[in-house]
C-alpha positions in Angstrom: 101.2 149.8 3.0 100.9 146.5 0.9 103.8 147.7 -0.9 106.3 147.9 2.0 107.2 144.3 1.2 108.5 144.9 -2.3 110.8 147.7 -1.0 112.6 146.2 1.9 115.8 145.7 -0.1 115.6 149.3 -1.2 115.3 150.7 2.8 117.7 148.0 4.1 120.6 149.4 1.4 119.3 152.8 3.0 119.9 151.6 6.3 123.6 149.9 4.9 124.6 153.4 3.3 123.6 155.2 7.1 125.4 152.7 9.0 128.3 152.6 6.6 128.6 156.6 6.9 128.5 156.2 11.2 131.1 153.5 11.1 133.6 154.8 8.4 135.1 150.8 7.6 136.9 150.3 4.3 134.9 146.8 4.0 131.7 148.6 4.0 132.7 150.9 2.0 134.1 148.3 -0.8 131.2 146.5 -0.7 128.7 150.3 -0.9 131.1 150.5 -4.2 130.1 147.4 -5.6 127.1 147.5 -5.4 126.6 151.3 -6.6 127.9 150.4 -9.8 125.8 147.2 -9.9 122.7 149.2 -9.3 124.4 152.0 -12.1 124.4 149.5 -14.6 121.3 147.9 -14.0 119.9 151.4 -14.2 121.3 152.2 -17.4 119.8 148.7 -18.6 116.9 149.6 -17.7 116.7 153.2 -19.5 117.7 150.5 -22.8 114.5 149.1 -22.2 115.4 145.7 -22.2 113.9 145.3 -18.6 110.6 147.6 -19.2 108.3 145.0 -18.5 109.5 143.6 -14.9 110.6 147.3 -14.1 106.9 148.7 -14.6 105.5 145.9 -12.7 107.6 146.5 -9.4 107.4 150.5 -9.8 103.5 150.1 -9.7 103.6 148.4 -6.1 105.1 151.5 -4.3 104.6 155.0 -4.7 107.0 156.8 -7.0 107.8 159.7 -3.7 108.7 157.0 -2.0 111.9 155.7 -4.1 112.5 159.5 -4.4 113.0 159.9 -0.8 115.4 156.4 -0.3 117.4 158.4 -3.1 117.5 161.9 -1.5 118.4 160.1 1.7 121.5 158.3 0.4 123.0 161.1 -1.5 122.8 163.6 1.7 124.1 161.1 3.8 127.1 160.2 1.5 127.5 164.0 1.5 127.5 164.2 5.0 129.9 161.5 5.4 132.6 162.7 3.0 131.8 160.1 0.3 131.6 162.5 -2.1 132.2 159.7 -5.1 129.4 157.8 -4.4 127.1 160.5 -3.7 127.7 161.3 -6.9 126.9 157.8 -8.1 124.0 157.7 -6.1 122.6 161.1 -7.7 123.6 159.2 -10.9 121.0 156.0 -9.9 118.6 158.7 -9.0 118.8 160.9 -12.1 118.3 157.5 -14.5 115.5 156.4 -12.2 113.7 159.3 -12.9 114.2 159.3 -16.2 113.2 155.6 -16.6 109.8 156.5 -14.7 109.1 159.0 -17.2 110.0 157.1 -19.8 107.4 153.8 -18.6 104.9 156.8 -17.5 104.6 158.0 -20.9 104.4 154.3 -22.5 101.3 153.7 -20.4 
């Protein structure tokens, strides 16, 4: 679990999304927006290609189930909670993460 270190930002916006679902505040929910279309755009950047190189490098310290699962988890707890936009979103994220994995799987 050598890995676990480069993904503690991914399970601590896990985390952010379940505690943001529990508590219901518009504040946390502003700030879930902003940064879902952050990480939207930065995945659509990515898919460009112009981050290739420093994307294959982190996806290679964790496993690739492992992102899969973060995913899963924040788009049925959005779901659960009623954020129905940004469940969307996050399937969005999800969607152009797998994509971009495929995409840097076959370039290897």
């Amino acid at each position: 679990m050598k890995w676990f270190k480069y993904v503690v930002w991914d399970v601590a916006v896990t985390l952010y999304i379940l505690v943001s679902v529990l508590v219901k505040q518009n504040l946390m929910f502003l700030l879930l927006m902003i940064y879902t279309i952050v990480m939207l755009i930065a995945r659509i950047a990515a898919m460009s290609g112009a981050k290739t190189t420093k994307l294959k490098r982190t996806q290679q310290q964790a496993p690739e189930w492992f992102f899969h699962v973060l995913y899963a988890v924040n788009v049925a707890a959005l779901i659960w909670g009623g954020r129905f936009v940004l469940a969307v979103l996050w399937a969005g994220i999800w969607g152009l993460a797998f994509y971009t994995q495929k995409k840097l799987s076959r370039s290897v």
